[in-house]
C-alpha positions, 0 to 999 in steps of 0.5 A: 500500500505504502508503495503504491501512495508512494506512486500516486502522490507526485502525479496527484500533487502535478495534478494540482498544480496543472490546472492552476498552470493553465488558468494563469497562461491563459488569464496572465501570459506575459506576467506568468513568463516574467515571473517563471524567467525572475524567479528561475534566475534568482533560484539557480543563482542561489542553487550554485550558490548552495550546492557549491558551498553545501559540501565544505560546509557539511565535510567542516561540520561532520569534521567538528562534531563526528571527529573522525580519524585522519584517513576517514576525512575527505579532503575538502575540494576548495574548487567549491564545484556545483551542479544543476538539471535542466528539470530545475527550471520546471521545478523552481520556475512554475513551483513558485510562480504558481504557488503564491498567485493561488495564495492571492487568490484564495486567501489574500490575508495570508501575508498578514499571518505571523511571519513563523507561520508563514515560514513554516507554511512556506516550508512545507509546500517547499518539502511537497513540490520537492517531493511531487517533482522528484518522485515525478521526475524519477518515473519519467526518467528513472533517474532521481534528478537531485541526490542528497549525498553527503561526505559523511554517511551519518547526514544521510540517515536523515533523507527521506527517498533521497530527494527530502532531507528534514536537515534542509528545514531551516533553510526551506523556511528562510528561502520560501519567506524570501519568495515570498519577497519575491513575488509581493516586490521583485516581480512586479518591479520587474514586469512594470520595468519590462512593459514600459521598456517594450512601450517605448522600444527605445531600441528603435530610433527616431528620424 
């Protein structure tokens, strides 16, 4: 039974979200493409960001708190390399572009919630998109798309179908207040500045 939920929960979580997709590109084309290009920029950006510093910091933590023998300690590798899927541009990108205008349309007050509630919010629909597009993903590819490997074997007692990790919860609470921010602020900042760009086309000079 648990195997089988296990198949049936990503497509019931895409299936939710598919329909919410399609209102919005027919209702707001060019605001739902500003949004999805905003937002994957900024995701990816911090992605390099997390996954390039995410393995020196855990092998620096598991050094300090595991304290393991000289020969069991992975040299740390300063090059601080990253790595993407071109899947993450569906994942960041239509996850949070769609997500926060169902919030404004069936529960405007919800930016007036205390901010722990709303980052815990925010944090768990982080946890389910992230489980919905991985499982998804996996069944369309047979490959997990992301892996939480670590240098030491005692962080990945804590994932869960090795694309959820409860260590991350901190960070999903920050990040899902900070796209938040995003979309109240930095999006329509951005669409405002691109409309009146493509009103004037100051591109095309005047005789």
């Amino acid at each position: 039974m648990s195997r089988l939920l296990s198949k049936l929960l990503p497509f019931a979580v895409m299936a939710a979200f598919l329909p919410s997709l399609a209102v919005m590109a027919v209702k707001e084309p060019r605001e739902l493409l500003a949004a999805w290009l905003i937002v994957n920029l900024l995701a990816v950006f911090a992605e390099y960001i997390f996954t390039g510093f995410g393995r020196p910091l855990f092998q620096l933590i598991g050094r300090m708190v595991l304290r393991p023998k000289d020969d069991e300690r992975p040299p740390v590798d300063w090059r601080l390399p990253t790595h993407s899927t071109v899947w993450n541009l569906l994942v960041y990108g239509l996850s949070a572009t769609v997500t926060f205008p169902i919030v404004d349309w069936w529960h405007p007050g919800y930016y007036s919630w205390p901010l722990p509630l709303r980052g815990s919010v925010g944090m768990l629909v982080i946890y389910a998109w992230e489980y919905g597009w991985g499982m998804t993903i996996k069944h369309l590819t047979g490959r997990w798309p992301w892996e939480y490997r670590y240098p030491f074997k005692f962080f990945e007692k804590f994932t869960l179908t090795r694309i959820v990790n409860p260590l991350y919860a901190p960070f999903w609470f920050f990040f899902g207040l900070a796209l938040e921010k995003i979309h109240l602020y930095v999006v329509p900042s951005a669409f405002s500045f691109i409309e009146a760009v493509l009103k004037h086309r100051p591109w095309q000079l005047t005789p």
